[in-house]
C-alpha positions in Angstrom: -5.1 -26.8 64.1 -5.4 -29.3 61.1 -7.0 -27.0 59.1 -4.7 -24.3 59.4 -2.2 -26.2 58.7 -4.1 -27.8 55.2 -4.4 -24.2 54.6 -1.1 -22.3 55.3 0.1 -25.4 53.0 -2.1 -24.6 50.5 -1.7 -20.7 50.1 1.8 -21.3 49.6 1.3 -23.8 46.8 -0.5 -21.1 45.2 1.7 -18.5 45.9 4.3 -20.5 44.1 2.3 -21.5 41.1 1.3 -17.9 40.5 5.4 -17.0 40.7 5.6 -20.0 38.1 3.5 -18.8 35.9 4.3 -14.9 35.9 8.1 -16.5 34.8 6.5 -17.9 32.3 4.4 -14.9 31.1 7.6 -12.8 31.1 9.8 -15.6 29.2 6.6 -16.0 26.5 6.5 -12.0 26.4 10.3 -12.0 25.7 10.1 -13.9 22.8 7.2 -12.7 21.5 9.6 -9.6 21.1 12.0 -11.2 19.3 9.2 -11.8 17.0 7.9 -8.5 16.3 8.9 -7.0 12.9 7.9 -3.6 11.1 9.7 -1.3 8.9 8.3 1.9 7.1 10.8 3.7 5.1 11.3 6.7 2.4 13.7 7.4 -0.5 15.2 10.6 0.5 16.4 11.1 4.0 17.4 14.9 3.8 18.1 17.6 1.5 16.1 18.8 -1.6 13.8 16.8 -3.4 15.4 14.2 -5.8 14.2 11.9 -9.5 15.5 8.5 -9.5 15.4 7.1 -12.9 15.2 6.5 -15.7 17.3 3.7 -16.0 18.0 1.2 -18.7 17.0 -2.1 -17.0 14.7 -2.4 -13.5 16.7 -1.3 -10.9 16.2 -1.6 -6.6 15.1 1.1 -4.8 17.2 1.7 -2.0 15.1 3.8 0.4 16.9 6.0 2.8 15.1 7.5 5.6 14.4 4.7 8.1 11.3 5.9 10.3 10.8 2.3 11.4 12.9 -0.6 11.6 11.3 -2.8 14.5 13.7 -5.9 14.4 16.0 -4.9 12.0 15.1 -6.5 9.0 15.3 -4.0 6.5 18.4 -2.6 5.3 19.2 1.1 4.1 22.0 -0.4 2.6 20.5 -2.7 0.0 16.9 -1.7 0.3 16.1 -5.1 0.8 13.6 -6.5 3.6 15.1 -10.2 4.9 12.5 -11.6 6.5 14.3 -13.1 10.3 11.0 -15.6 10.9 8.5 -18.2 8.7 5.7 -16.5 8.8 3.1 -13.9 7.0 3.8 -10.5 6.1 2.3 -7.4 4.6 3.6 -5.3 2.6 2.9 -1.9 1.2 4.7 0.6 -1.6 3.7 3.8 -2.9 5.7 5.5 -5.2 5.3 9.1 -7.3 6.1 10.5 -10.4 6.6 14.3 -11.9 5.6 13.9 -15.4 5.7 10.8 -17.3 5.8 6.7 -16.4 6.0 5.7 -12.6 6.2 2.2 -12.1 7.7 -0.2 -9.5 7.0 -4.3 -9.0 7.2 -5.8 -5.6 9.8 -8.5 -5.5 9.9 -11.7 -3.7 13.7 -13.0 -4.2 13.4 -12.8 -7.6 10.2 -13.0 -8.6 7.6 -10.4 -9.6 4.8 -10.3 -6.9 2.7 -7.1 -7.8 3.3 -4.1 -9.9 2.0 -0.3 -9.5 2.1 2.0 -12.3 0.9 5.2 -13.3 1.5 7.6 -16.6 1.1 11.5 -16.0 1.8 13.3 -18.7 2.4 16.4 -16.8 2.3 17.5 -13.3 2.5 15.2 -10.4 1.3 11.3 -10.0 1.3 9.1 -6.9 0.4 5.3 -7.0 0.2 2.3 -4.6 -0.1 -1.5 -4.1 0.3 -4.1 -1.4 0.4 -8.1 -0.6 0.4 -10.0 2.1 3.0 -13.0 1.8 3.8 -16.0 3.0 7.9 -15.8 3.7 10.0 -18.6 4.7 13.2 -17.0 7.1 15.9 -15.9 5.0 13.3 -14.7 2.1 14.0 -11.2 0.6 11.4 -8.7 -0.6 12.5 -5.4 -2.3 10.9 -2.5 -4.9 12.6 -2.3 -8.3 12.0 0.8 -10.1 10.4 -0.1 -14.0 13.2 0.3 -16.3 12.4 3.6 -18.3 10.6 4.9 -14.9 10.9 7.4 -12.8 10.2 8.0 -9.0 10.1 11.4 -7.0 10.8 11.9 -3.4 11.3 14.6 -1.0 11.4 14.8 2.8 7.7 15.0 2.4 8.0 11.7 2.1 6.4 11.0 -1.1 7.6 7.4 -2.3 7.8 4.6 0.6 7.9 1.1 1.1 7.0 -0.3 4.8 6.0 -3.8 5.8 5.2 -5.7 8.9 5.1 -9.7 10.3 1.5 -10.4 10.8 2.0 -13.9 12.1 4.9 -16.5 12.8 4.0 -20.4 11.3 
């Protein structure tokens, strides 16, 4: 009788730890999800194809179509990314040209992180780059066109920019 007792006892210890810790998986899953971020976007979001550029000075991209916007970092407004969390982030731009320079840098707030480029002196010219950054919340990556550049897309979706959160620190 003891030792059914020591053991009805016992199996609801456990039964309550294991409803402990499935709250906890749930609350940890909940804001892991808070967490996730990942955006993949294009210039033109309908209609016919379309040349941004040249312009005088380097100017932001501002890319249109929104296929992805996981945690709503990046705006089709501004065509900035604001990145919600500290943490590690990749990001990746390709960008193509009809005849002529195509160039873009990847900007970090203000500064200069990477820069694609390609010259075609005829016919059609794709190019691409990437970084992985270190961002602290509040940090704002973009694409600025070159000044003198220009950029084609189309709803082929020819010149994109996505990114993703690889990591909180």
């Amino acid at each position: 009788m003891y030792q059914q007792t020591e053991v009805e006892t016992l199996k609801k210890q456990l039964q309550e730890q294991a409803a402990n810790q499935q709250t906890e998986v749930d609350e940890l899953k909940k804001q892991l999800q808070g967490k996730q971020v990942a955006f993949s976007t294009s210039l033109v979001a309908t209609g016919d194809g379309q040349t941004f550029g040249p312009f005088n000075r380097n100017t932001p991209l501002v890319y249109k179509h929104v296929a992805t916007n996981i945690g709503n970092a990046y705006s089709p407004v501004t065509g900035a990314f604001t990145a919600p969390l500290k943490g590690a982030y990749h990001f990746e731009m390709y960008i193509y040209g009809e005849g002529g320079d195509t160039g873009a840098f990847l900007v970090k707030n203000s500064e200069n992180i990477f820069y694609v480029f390609q010259y075609q002196p005829s016919g059609g010219a794709s190019a691409s780059n990437g970084a992985s950054l270190l961002l602290e919340a509040g940090d704002v990556v973009s694409v600025l066109l070159q000044a003198g550049a220009t950029v084609y897309d189309n709803t082929d979706h020819l010149t994109t920019f996505s990114g993703h959160m690889l990591f909180t620190m």
